[in-house]
C-alpha beads as a LAMMPS data file, in Angstrom:
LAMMPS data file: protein, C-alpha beads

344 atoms
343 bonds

1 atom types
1 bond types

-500.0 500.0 xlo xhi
-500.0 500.0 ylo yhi
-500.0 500.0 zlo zhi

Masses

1 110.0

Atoms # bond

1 1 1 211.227 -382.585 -81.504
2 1 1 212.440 -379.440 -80.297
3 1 1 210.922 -376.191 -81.815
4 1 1 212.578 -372.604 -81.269
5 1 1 211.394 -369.478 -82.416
6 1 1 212.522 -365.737 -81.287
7 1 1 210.660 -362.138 -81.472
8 1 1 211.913 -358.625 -79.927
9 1 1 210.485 -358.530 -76.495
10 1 1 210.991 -355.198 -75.834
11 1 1 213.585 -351.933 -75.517
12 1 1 216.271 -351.061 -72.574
13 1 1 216.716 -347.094 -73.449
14 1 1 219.944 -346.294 -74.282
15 1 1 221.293 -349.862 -74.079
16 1 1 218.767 -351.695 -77.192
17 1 1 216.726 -354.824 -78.252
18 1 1 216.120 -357.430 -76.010
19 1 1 214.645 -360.306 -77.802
20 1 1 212.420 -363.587 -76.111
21 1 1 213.784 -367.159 -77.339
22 1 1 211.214 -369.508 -76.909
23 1 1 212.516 -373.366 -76.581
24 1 1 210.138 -375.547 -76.645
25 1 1 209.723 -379.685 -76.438
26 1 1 206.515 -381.827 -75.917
27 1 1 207.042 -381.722 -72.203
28 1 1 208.525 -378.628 -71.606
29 1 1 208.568 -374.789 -72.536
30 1 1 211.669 -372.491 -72.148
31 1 1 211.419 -369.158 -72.492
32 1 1 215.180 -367.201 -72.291
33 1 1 216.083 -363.259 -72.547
34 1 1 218.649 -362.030 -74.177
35 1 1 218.880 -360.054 -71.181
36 1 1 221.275 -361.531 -68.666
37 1 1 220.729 -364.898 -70.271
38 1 1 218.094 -364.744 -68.362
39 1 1 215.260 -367.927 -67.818
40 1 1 212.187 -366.274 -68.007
41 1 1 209.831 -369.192 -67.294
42 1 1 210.181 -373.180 -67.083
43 1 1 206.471 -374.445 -67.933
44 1 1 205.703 -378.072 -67.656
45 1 1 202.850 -380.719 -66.271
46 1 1 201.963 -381.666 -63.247
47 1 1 200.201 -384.852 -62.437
48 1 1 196.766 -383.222 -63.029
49 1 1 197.945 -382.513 -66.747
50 1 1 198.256 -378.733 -66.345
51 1 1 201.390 -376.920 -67.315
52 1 1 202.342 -374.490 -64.902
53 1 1 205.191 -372.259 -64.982
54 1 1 207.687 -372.898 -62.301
55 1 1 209.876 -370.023 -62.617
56 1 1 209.680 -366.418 -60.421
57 1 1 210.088 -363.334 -62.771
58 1 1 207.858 -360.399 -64.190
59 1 1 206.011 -359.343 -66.606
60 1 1 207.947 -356.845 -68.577
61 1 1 211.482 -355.667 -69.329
62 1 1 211.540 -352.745 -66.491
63 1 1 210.940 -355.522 -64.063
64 1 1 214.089 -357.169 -65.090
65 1 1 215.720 -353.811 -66.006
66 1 1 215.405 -352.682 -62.063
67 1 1 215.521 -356.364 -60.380
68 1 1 218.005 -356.293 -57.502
69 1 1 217.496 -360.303 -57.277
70 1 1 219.212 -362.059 -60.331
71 1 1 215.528 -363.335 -61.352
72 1 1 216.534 -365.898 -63.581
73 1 1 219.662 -364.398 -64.207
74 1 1 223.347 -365.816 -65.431
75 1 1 225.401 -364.157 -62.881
76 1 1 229.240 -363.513 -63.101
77 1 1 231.950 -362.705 -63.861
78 1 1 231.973 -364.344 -60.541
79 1 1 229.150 -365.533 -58.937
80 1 1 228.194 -365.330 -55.207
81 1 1 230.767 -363.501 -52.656
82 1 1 234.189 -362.690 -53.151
83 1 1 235.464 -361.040 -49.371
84 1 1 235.393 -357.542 -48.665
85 1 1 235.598 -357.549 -52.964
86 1 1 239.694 -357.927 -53.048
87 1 1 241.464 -360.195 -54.096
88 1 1 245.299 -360.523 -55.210
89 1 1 246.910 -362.184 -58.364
90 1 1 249.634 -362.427 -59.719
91 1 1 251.511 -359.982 -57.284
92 1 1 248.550 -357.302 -58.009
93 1 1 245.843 -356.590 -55.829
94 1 1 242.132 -356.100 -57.386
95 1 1 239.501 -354.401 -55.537
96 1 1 235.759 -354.884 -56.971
97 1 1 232.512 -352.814 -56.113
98 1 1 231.205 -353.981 -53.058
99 1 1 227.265 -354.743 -53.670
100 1 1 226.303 -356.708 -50.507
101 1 1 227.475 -355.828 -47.132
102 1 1 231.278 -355.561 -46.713
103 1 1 231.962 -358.173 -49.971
104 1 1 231.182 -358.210 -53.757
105 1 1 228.436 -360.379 -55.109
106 1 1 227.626 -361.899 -58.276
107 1 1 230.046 -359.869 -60.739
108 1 1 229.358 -356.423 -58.871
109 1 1 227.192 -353.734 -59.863
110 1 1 226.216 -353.601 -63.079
111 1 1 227.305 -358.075 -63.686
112 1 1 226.796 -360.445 -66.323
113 1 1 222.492 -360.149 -65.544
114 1 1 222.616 -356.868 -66.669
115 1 1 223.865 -357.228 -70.140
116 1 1 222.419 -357.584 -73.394
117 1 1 223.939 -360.735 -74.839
118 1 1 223.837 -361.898 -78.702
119 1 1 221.720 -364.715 -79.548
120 1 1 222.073 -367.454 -81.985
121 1 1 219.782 -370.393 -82.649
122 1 1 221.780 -373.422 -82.523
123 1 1 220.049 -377.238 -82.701
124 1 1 217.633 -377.489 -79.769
125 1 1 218.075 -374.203 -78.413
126 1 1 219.700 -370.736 -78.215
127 1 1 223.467 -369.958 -77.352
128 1 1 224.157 -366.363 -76.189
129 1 1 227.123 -364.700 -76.187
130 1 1 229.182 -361.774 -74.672
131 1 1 232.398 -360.391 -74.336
132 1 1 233.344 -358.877 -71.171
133 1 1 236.177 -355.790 -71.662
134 1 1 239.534 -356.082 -69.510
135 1 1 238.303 -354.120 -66.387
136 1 1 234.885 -354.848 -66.430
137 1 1 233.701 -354.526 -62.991
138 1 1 237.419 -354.076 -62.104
139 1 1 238.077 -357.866 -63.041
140 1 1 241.190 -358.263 -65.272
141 1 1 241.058 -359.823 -68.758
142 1 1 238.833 -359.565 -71.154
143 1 1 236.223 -362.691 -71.110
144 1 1 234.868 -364.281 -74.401
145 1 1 231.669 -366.031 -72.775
146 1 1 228.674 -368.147 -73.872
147 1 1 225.916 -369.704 -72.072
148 1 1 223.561 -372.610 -74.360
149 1 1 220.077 -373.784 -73.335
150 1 1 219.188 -376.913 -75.155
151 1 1 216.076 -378.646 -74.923
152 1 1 215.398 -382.401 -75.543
153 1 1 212.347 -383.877 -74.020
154 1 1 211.967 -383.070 -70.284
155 1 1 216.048 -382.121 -70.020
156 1 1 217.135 -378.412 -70.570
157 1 1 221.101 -378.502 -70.705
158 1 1 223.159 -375.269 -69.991
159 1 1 226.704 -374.965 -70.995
160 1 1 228.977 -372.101 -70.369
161 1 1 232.401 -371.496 -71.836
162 1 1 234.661 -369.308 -71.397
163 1 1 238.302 -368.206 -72.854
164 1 1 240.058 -364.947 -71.417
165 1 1 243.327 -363.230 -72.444
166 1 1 244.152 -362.963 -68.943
167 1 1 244.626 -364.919 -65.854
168 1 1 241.239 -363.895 -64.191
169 1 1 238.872 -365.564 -61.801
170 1 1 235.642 -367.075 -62.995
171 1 1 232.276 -368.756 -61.711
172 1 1 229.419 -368.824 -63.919
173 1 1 226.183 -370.143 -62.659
174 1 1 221.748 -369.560 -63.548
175 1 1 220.338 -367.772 -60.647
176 1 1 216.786 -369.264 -61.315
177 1 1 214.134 -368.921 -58.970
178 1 1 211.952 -372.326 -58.602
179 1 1 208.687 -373.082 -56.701
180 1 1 207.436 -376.658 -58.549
181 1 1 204.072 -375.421 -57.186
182 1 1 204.057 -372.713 -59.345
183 1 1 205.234 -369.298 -59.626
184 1 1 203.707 -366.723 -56.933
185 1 1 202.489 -369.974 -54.623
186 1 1 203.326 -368.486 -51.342
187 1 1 205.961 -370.906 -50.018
188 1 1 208.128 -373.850 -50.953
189 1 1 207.131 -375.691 -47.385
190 1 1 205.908 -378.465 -48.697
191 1 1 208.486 -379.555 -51.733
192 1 1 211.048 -382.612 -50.560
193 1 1 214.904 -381.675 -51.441
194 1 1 217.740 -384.398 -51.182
195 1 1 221.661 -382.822 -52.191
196 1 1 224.129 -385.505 -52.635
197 1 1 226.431 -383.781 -50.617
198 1 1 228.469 -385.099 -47.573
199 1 1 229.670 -381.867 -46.635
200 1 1 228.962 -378.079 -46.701
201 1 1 230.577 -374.650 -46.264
202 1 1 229.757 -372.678 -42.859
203 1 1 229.860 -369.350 -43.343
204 1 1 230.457 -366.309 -40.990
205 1 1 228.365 -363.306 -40.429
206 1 1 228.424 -361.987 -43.921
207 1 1 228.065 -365.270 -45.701
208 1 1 231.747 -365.251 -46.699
209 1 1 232.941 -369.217 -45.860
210 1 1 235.031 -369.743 -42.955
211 1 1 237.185 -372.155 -44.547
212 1 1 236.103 -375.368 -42.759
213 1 1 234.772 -378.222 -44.745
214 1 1 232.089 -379.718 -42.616
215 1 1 230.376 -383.043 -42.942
216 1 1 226.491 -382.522 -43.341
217 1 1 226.464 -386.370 -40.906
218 1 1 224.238 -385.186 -38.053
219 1 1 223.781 -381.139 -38.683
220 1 1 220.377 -379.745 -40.382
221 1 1 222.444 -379.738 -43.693
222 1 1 222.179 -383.573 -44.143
223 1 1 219.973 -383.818 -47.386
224 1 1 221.309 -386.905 -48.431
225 1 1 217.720 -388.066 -47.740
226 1 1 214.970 -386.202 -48.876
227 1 1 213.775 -384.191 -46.248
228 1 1 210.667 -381.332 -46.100
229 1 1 211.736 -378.300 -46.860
230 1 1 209.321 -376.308 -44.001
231 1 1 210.272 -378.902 -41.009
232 1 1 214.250 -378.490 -42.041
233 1 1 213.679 -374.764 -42.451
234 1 1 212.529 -374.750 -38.838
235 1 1 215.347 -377.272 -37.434
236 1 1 218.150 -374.205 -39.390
237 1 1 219.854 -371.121 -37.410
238 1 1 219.113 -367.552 -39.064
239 1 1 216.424 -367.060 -42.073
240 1 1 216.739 -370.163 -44.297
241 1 1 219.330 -371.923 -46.156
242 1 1 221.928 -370.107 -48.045
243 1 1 224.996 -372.071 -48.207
244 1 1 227.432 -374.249 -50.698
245 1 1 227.151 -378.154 -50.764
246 1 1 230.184 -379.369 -51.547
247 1 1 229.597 -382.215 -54.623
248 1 1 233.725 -383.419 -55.325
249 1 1 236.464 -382.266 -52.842
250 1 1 238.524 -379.603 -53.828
251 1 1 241.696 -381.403 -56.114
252 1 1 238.976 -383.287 -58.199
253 1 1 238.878 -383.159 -61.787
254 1 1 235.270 -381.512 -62.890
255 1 1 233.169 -384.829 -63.629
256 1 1 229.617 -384.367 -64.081
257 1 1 227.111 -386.240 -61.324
258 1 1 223.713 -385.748 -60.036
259 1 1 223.243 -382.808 -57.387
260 1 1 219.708 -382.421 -56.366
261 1 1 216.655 -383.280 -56.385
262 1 1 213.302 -381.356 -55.471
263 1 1 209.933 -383.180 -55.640
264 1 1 206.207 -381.165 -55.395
265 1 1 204.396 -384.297 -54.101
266 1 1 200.974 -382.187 -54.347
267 1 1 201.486 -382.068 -57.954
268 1 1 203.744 -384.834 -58.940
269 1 1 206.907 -382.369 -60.338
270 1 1 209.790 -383.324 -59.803
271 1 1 213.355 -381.148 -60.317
272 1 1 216.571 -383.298 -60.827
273 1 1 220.007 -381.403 -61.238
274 1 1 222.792 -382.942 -62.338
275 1 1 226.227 -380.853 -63.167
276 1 1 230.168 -380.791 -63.367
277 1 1 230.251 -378.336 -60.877
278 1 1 232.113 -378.763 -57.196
279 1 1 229.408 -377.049 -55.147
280 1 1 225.747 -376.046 -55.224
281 1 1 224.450 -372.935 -53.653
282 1 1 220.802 -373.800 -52.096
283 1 1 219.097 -370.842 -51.725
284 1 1 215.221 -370.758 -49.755
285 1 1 214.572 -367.191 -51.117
286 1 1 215.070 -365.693 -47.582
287 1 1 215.650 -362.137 -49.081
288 1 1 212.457 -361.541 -50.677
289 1 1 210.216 -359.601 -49.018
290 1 1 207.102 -358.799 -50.488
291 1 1 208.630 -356.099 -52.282
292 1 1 209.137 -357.526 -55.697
293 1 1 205.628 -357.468 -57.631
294 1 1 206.160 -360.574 -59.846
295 1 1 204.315 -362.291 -62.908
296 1 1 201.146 -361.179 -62.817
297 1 1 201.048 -358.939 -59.763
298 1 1 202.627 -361.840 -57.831
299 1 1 204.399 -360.810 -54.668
300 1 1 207.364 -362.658 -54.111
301 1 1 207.893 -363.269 -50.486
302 1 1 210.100 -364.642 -48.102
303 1 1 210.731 -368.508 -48.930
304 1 1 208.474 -368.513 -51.895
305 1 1 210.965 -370.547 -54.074
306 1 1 214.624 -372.048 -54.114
307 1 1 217.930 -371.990 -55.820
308 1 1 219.941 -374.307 -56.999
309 1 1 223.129 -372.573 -58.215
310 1 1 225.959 -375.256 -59.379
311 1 1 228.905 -373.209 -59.325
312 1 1 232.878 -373.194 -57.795
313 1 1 232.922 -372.560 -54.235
314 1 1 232.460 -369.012 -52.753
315 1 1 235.217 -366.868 -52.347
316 1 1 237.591 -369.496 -53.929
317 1 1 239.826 -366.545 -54.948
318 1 1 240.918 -366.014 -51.503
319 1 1 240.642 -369.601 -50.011
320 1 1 243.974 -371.520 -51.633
321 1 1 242.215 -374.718 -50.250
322 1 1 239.346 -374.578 -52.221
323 1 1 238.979 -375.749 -55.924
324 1 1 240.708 -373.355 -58.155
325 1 1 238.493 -370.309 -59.887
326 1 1 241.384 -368.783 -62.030
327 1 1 240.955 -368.729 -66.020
328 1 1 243.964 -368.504 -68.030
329 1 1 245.225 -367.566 -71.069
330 1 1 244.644 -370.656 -73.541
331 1 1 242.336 -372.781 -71.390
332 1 1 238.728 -373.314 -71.770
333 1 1 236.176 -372.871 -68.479
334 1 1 233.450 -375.824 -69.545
335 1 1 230.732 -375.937 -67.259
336 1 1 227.423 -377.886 -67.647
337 1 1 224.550 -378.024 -65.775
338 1 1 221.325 -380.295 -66.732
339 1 1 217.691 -379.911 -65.522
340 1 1 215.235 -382.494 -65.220
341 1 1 211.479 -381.662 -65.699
342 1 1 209.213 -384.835 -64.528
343 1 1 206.282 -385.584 -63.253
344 1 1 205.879 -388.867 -60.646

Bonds

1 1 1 2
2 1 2 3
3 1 3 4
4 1 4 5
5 1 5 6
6 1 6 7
7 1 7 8
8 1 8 9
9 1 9 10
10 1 10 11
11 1 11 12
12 1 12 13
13 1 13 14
14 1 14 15
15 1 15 16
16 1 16 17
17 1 17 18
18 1 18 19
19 1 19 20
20 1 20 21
21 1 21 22
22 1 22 23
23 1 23 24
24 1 24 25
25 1 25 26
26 1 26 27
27 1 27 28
28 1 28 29
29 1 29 30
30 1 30 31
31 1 31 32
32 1 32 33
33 1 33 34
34 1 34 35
35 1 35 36
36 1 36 37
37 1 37 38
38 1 38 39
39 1 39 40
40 1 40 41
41 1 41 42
42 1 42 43
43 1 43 44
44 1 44 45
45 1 45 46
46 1 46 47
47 1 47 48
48 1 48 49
49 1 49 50
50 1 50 51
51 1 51 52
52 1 52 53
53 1 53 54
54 1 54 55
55 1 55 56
56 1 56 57
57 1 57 58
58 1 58 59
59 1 59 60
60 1 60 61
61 1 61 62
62 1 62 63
63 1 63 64
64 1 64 65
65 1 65 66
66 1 66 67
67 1 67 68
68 1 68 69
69 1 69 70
70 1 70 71
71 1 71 72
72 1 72 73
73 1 73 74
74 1 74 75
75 1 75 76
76 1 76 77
77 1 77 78
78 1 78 79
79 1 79 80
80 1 80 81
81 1 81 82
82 1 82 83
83 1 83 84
84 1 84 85
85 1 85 86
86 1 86 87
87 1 87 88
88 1 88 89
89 1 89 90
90 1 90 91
91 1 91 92
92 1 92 93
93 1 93 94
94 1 94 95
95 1 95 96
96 1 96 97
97 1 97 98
98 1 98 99
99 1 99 100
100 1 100 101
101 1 101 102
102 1 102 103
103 1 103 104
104 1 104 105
105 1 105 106
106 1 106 107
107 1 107 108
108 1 108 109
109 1 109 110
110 1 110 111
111 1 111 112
112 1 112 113
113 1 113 114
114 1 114 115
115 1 115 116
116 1 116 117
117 1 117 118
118 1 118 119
119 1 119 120
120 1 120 121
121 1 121 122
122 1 122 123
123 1 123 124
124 1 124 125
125 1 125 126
126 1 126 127
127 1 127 128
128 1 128 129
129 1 129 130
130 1 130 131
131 1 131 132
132 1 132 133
133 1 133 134
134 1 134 135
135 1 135 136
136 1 136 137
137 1 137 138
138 1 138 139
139 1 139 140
140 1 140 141
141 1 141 142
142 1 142 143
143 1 143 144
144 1 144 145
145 1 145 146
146 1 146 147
147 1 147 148
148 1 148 149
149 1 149 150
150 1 150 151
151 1 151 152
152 1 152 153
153 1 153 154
154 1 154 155
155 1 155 156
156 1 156 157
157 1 157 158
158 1 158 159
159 1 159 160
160 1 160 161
161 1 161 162
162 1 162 163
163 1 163 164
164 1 164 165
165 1 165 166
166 1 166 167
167 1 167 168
168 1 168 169
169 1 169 170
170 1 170 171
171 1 171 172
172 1 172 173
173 1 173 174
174 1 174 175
175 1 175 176
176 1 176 177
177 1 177 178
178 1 178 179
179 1 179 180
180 1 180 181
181 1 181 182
182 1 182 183
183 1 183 184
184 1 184 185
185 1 185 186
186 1 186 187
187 1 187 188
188 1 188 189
189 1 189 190
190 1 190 191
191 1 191 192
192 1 192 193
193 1 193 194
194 1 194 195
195 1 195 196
196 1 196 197
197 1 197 198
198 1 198 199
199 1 199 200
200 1 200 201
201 1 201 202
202 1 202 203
203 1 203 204
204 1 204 205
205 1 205 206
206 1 206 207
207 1 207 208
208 1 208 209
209 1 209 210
210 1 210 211
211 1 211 212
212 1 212 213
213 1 213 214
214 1 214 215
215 1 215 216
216 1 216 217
217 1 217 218
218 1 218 219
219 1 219 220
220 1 220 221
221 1 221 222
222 1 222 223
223 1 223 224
224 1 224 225
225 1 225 226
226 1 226 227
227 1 227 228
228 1 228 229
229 1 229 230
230 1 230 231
231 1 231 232
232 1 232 233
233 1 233 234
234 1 234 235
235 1 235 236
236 1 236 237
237 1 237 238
238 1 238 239
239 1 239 240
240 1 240 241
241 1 241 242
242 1 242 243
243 1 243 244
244 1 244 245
245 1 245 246
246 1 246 247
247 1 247 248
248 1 248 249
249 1 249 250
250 1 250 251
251 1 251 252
252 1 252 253
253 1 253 254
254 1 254 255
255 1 255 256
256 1 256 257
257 1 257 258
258 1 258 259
259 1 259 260
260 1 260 261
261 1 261 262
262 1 262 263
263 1 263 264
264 1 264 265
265 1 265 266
266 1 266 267
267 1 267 268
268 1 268 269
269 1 269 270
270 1 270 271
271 1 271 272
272 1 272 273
273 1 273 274
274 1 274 275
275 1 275 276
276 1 276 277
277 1 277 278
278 1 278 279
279 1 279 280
280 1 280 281
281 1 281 282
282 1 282 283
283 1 283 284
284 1 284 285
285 1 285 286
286 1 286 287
287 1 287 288
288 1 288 289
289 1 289 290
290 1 290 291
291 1 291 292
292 1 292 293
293 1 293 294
294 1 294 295
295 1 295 296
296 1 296 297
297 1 297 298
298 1 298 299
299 1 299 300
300 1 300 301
301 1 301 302
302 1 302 303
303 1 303 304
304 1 304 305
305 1 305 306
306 1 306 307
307 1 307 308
308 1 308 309
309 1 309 310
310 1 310 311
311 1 311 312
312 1 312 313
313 1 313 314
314 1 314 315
315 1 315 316
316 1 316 317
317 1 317 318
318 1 318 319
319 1 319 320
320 1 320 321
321 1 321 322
322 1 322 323
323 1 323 324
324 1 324 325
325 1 325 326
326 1 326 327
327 1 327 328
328 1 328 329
329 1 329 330
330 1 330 331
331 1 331 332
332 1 332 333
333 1 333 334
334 1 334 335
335 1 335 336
336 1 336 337
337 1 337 338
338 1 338 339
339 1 339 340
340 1 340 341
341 1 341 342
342 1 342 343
343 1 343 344
């Protein structure tokens, strides 16, 4: 039996309420803002019976007001790059805020994370919804969106839909922060991760991808095995992993199949992600710095957690080989993404 309960959580000046949804099952306790859809925490058991919570994030709305990190965050309305923030459709050529380097990331400056979405309870959970104005961001269309978090035993579900009134591009994904350990542990070192990918998308020097498809046989991005995350780490080029694993090539129909997997041996969790999705972004956290004073007066450092962000493929606007991001008039984006919670 699922319970779910709500209370005001606190207030953005100028902008209003934002209000906690707590979803909760025997084995597992979701907590979700209505700010940027945001996961606040994932508790749930390890094998010494404790529940932890396995999610980074802070302590109070100004944390999440001023994050620069998409903490938790539902990020669009399109998620990871989008080169030098232009793109062209239909015979017109957009150009978005640049946020990160020479491209746009994650919707642009002021993205999906940063709004206050409406919340209703629905069975098992909370759906939250939005509407993004033609323009927003500089993205054409305007977006009817909605993002549900359903809990049944140890699986959370999250669905996003989407309609627009015009052609735009679209790529929704949870920008959750996970260390199975425990938030503020200091690294993710010793979790196992397996992908189910046979190929991934190198990137050049500003993480936009190159184009190539490359099979992971051979190369440091063969997870098809689980593998220890500090020993691969160490085997990788640059500051960590931050690249898309292709799960379907690009002219398949969206089917949903298992991802990932991320196992805590220490304390038995276990992470499985299975989605609909043709890519997942796995992210080691390489960008935090010590900076960010987390939960409790955590610091979040340098490969202190992973992503797992099942999304379209980077840059897809711009890549006509890739699997195609455009939303139009009369069709539905559908995209589901389920997490496991277990203990071994």
């Amino acid at each position: 039996m699922t319970q779910v309960s709500h209370h005001p959580w606190g207030e953005w000046p100028g902008q209003g309420t934002v209000d906690l949804w707590v979803v909760q099952s025997p084995q597992v306790k979701v907590e979700v803002l209505t700010l940027g859809a945001i996961i606040r925490s994932v508790s749930y058991r390890g094998k010494d019976g404790q529940m932890v919570d396995v999610v980074l994030g802070y302590d109070n709305l100004e944390g999440y007001v001023s994050d620069k990190r998409y903490l938790g965050a539902v990020v669009g309305r399109v998620a990871n790059r989008i080169a030098k923030g232009r793109f062209v459709l239909e015979g017109k050529e957009y150009q978005l805020d640049v946020n990160n380097g020479p491209n746009a990331l994650h919707g642009g400056l002021r993205g999906f994370n940063k709004a206050i979405w409406l919340a209703t309870a629905v069975e098992g959970g909370v759906q939250l919804s939005l509407t993004s104005p033609d323009g927003d961001q500089g993205y054409p269309g305007e977006v009817q969106v909605s993002v549900s978090y359903t809990l049944q035993a140890e699986e959370l579900t999250v669905e996003y839909q989407a309609r627009a009134n015009k052609t735009t591009p679209i790529n929704l994904t949870n920008h959750s922060y996970f260390n199975l350990a425990g938030q503020g542990v200091a690294d993710i070192y010793d979790h196992q991760v397996s992908i189910t990918a046979q190929s991934y998308l190198p990137v050049d020097d500003t993480s936009i991808p190159t184009g190539e498809i490359r099979e992971v046989k051979g190369t440091p991005f063969d997870l098809r095995e689980p593998v220890l995350i500090g020993l691969r780490l160490k085997e990788l080029q640059g500051p960590g992993f931050d690249h898309t694993f292709c799960l379907s090539s690009p002219r398949e129909p969206w089917t949903e199949k298992r991802a990932a997997r991320v196992c805590h041996p220490a304390s038995g969790r276990v992470l499985e992600v299975s989605t609909n999705q043709p890519g997942v972004q796995f992210y080691t956290a390489n960008f935090l710095d010590g900076s960010i004073a987390g939960k409790g007066g955590c610091r979040y450092r340098k490969h202190s957690s992973f992503c797992l962000e099942t999304q379209n493929w980077p840059d897809a606007v711009n890549q006509p080989s890739f699997p195609d991001c455009l939303l139009r008039p009369g069709e539905n984006y559908h995209h589901i993404t389920r997490y496991t919670f277990t203990t071994v």
